[in-house]
C-alpha atoms as one frame of an Amber mdcrd trajectory, in Angstrom:
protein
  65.880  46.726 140.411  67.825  50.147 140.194  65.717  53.261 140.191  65.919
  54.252 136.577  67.551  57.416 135.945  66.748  60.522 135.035  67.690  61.792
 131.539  69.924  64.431 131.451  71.403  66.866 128.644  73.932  65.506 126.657
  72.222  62.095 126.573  72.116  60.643 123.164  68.437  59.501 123.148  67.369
  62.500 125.288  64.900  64.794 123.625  66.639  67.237 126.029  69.905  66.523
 123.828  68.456  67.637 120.566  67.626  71.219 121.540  70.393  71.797 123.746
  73.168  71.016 120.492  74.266  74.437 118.560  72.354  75.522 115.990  74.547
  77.434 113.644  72.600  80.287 112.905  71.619  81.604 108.950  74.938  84.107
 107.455  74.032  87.253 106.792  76.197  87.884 103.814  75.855  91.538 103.603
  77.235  91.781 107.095  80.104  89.612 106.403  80.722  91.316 103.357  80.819
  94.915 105.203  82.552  93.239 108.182  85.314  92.536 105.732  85.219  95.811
 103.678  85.490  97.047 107.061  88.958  95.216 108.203  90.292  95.533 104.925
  90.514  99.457 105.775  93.015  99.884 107.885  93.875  96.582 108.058  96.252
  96.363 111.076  94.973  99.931 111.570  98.857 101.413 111.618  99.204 104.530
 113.427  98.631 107.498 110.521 102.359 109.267 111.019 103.767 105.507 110.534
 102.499 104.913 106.905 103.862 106.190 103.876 101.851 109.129 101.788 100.955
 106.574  99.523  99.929 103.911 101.987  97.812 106.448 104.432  96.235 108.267
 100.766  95.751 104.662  99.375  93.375 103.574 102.836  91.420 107.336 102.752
  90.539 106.684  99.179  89.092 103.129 100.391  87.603 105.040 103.467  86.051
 107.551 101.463  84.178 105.014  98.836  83.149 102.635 101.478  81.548 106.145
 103.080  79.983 107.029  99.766  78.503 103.597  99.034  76.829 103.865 102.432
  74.375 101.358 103.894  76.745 101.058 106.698  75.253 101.054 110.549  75.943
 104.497 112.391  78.964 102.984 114.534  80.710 101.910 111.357  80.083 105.240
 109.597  81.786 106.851 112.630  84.496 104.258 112.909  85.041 104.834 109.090
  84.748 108.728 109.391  87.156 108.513 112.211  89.564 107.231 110.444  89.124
 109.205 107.535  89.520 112.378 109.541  93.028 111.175 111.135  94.132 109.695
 107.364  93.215 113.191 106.135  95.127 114.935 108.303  98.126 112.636 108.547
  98.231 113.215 104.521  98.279 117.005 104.553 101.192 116.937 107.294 103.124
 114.407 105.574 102.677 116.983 101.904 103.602 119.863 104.662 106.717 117.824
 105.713 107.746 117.004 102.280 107.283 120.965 101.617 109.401 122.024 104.195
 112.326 119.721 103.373 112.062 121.002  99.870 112.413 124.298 100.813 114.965
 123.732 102.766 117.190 121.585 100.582 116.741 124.720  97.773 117.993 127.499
 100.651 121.056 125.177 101.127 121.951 124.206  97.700 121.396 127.926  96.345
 124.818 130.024  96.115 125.881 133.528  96.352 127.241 132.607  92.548 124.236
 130.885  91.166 122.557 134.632  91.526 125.904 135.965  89.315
């Protein structure tokens, strides 16, 4: 007679087997859902100075009412805040860009006979 064997995990008819399978954990929705919120700002997270006005105003208004909903964990609200503060300021140089070219296109189009 052979010595009988041991059961090990991964046997079918081990009790070992049962516990060792994956147990896919319950979803917590509301983290899925913020996780998602979450990616959806900044989605591919494109450098500030790379987006359009529109595009960088567009993902600081999203920034700014996922900040003022709240309920987010403190690492988020940074992240988000973060974010915000660069989107902010990439705005105001973009307006201060679009400004300047303004003025400058007036200066050059003006003429000495325009003022006659």
């Amino acid at each position: 007679m052979s010595p009988r064997r041991k059961p090990r995990a991964g046997d079918d008819d081990s009790p070992e087997s049962s516990a060792s399978q994956s147990v896919t954990p319950p979803v917590d929705t509301a983290a899925t859902a913020e996780d998602a919120r979450e990616r959806s700002v900044g989605a591919g997270r494109a450098p500030v100075e790379a987006q359009t006005f529109e595009a960088a105003f567009a993902e600081l208004q999203r920034v700014v009412e996922q900040l003022e909903t709240g309920g987010l964990d403190l690492e988020r609200t940074v992240r988000l805040f973060d974010r915000g503060t660069a989107l902010a300021q990439g705005c105001e140089q973009l307006v201060e860009d679009a400004e300047l070219r303004i003025t400058r296109l007036t200066a050059e189009t003006a003429s000495p006979l325009s003022d006659a």
